[in-house]
C-alpha positions in Angstrom: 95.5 109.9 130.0 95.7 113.4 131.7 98.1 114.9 133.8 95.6 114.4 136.6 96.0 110.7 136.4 100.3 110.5 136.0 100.9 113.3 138.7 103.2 112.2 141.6 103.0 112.6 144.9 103.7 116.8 145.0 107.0 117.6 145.1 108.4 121.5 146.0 111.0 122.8 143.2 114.6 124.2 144.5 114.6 127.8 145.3 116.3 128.3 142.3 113.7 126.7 139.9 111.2 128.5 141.5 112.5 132.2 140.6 113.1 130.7 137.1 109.6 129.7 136.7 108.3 132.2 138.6 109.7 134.8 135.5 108.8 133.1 133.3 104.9 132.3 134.5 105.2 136.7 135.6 105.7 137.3 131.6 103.1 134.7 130.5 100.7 136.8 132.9 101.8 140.0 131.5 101.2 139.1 128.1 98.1 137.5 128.6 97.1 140.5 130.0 98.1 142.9 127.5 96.1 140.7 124.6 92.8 140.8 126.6 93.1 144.5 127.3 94.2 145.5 123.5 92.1 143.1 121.9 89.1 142.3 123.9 89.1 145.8 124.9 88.8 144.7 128.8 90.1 147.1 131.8 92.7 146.0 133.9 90.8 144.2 137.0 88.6 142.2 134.4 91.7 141.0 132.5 93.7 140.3 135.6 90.6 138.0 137.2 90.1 136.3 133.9 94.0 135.2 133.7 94.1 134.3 136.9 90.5 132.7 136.9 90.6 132.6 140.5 86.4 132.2 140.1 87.1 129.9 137.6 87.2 125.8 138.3 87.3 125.6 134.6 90.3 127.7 134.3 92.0 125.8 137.2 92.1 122.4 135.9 92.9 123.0 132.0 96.9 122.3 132.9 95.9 118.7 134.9 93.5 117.7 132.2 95.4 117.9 129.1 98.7 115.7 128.2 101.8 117.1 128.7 103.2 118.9 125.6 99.7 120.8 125.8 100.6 122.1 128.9 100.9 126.4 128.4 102.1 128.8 131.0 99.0 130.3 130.4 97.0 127.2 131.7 99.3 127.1 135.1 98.9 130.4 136.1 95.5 129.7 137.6 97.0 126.1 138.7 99.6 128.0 140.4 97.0 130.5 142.0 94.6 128.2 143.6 97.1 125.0 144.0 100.4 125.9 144.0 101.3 122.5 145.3 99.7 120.7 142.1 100.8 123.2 139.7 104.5 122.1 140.8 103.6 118.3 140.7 102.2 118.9 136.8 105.6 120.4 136.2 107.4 117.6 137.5 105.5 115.4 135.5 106.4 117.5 132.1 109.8 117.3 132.6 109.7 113.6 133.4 108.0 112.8 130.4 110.7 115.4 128.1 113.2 113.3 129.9 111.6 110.0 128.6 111.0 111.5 125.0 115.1 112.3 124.8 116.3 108.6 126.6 113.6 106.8 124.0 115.0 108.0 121.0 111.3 110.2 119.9 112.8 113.6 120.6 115.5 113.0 118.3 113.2 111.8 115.3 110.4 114.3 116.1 113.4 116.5 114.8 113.4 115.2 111.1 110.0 113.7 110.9 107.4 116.3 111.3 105.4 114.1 108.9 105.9 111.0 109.9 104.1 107.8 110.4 104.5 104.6 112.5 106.8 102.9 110.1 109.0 105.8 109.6 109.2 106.5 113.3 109.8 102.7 113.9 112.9 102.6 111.0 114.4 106.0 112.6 114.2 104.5 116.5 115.8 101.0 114.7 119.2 102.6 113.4 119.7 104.5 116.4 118.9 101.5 118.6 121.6 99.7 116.4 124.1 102.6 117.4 123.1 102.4 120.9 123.6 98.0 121.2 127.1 98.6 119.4 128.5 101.9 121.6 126.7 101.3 124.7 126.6 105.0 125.4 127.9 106.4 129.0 126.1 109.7 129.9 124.4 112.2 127.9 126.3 113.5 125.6 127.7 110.3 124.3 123.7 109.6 123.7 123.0 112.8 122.0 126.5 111.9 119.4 124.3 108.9 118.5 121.5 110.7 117.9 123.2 112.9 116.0 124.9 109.8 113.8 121.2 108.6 113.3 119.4 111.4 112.3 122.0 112.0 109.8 122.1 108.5 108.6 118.7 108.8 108.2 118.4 111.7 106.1 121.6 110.5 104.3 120.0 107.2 103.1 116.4 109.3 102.0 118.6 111.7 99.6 120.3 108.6 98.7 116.7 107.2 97.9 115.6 110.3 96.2 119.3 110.4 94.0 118.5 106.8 92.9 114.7 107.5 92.1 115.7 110.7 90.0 118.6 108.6 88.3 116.1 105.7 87.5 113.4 107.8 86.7 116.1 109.8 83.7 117.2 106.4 82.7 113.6 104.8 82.1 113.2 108.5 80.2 116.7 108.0 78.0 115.6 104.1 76.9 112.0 105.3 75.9 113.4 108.3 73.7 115.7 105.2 72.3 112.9 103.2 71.2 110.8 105.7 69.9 113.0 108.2 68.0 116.2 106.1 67.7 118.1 108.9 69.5 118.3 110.4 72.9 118.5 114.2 73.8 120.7 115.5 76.4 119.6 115.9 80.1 117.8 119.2 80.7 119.8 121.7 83.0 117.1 121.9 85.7 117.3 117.7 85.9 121.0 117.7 86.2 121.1 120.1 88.6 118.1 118.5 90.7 119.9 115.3 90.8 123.5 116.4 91.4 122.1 118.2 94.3 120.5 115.4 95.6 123.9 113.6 95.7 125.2 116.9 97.1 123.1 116.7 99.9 123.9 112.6 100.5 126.9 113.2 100.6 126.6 116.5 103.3 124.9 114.0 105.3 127.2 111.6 105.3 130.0 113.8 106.2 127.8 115.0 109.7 127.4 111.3 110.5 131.5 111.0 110.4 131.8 114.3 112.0 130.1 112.8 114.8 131.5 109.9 114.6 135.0 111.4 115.0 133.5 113.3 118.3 132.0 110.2 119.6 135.6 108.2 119.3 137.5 111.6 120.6 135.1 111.8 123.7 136.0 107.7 124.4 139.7 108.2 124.0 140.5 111.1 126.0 138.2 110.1 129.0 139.7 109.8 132.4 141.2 106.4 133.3 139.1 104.3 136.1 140.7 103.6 139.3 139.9 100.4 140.6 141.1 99.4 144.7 142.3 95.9 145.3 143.7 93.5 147.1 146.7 93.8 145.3 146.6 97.8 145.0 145.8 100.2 142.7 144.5 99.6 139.2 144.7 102.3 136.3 142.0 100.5 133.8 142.1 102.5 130.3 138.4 103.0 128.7 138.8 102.1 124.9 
């Protein structure tokens, strides 16, 4: 599905979005210009129209055909030439769509699985669901602490997974050394190091997750008591 086919009604950005963007799309120009002059060796007035591709439908529509997180400041500066009233709409759609990626959890796993597949995704989005049923988060940043917790309880039960492995993997080793030679020989420097730093590194993780932990509980005991108006007066309810 392209941008094309998600885009809102257009919307106008606040004056103050639109001198941030408006930088920022000014230096995407710039240096798009610079690389066609330097390395396509073209003068000024043909790198400028080819940037711009103001004779260019093609040009025009490479921000709404293409998903969101293909979307290049490069590809809206024609947008933004010919429709400036699209280009806008396309960027309301981006940020709608990074706002979904945070709220469902994928922003926070695309962090630690760069690799990953369905069922490593799914297991990631299932502990911090857990997290989320149990602390019913109340803004933001109480969201982000349980991201935080299940990125880390993530990584902390795969370098517990790798500590086991290399621990099983030396033991199976030991008891064939046993029945062949009657004897075993002493762990190699290089595997004891590998697997005390796996247990290092479980045990790092583990300390983030109770770091944020500790944060999360901090942030729910000191915030502000909730006033609640009755019939019989004021009520001063405690958030635990």
């Amino acid at each position: 599905m392209t941008n094309t086919e998600r885009m809102p009604l257009p919307t106008v950005a606040d004056g103050v979005e639109v001198s941030s963007l408006a930088r920022v799309l000014a230096d995407a120009y710039q240096r798009q210009v610079a690389w066609r002059r330097k390395e396509l060796a073209e003068e000024l007035p043909e790198a400028d129209r080819r940037v711009r591709a103001r004779d260019d439908p093609h040009g025009q529509q490479q921000a709404p055909d293409v998903p969101s997180d293909q979307v290049s400041w490069s590809s809206l500066i024609p947008l933004i030439e010919a429709n400036p009233e699209a280009a806008w709409a396309i960027w309301d759609v981006v940020k709608a769509e990074a706002a979904e990626e945070l709220a469902s959890g994928h922003r926070a796993a695309l962090a630690l699985c760069w690799n990953d597949g369905p069922w490593q995704r799914a297991r990631f989005l299932a502990i911090r669901q857990a997290f989320i049923d149990e602390w019913q988060p109340r803004g933001g940043i109480e969201l982000t602490l349980l991201d935080q917790m299940a990125q880390a309880h993530s990584l902390y039960l795969e370098w517990v997974e790798r500590t086991h492995m290399q621990a099983s993997l030396e033991a199976s080793s030991l008891e064939r050394q046993i029945v062949l030679h009657g004897r075993w020989k002493p762990r190699q420097i290089s595997a004891a190091e590998s697997l005390d730093q796996s247990a290092q590194m479980a045990e790092r993780w583990q300390k983030v997750f109770v770091r944020a932990l500790r944060a999360l509980r901090d942030l729910r005991r000191h915030a502000p008591a909730v006033v609640v108006a009755g019939p019989c007066g004021q009520v001063n309810v405690g958030v635990v």
